[in-house]
C-alpha positions as CSV (number, residue, x, y, z in Angstrom):
1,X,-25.6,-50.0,-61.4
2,X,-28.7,-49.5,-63.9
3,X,-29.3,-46.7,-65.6
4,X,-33.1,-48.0,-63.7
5,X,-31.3,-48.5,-60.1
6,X,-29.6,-44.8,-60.8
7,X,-32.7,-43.2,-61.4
8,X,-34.7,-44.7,-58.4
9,X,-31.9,-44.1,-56.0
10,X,-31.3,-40.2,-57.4
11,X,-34.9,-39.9,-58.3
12,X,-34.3,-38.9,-61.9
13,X,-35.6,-40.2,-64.9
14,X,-33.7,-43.1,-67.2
15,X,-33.2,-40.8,-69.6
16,X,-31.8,-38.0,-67.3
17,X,-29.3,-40.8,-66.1
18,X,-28.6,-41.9,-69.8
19,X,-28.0,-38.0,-70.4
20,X,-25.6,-37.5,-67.2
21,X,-23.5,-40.4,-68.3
22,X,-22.8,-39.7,-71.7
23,X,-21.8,-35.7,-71.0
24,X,-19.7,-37.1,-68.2
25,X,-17.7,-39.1,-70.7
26,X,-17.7,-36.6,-73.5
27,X,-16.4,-34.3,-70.4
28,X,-13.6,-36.6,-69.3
29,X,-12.6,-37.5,-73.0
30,X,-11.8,-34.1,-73.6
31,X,-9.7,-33.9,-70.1
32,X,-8.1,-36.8,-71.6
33,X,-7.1,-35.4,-74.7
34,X,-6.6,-32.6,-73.8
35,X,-3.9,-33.5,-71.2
36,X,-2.4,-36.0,-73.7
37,X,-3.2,-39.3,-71.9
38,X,-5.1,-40.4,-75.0
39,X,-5.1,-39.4,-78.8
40,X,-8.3,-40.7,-80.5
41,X,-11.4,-39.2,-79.9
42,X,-13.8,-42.2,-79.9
43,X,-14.1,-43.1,-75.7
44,X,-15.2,-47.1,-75.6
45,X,-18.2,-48.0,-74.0
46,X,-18.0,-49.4,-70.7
């Protein structure tokens, strides 16, 4: 989906969806880390 598909269907803004998505990855980079399944810390875009 669009970041303009997310926020119609979830009613938020584009940036709010921009936001949500980039703290989710910092959050699951650190998981990552963190539990040794990856030792950089630059995530890839997607």
């Amino acid at each position: 989906y669009s970041h303009h598909e997310i926020s119609g269907i979830m009613e938020i803004s584009e940036g709010t969806s921009k936001s949500n998505l980039a703290r989710a990855r910092t959050i699951l980079q650190r998981k990552l880390i963190n539990n040794g399944f990856i030792r950089h810390r630059k995530v890839s875009s997607i």
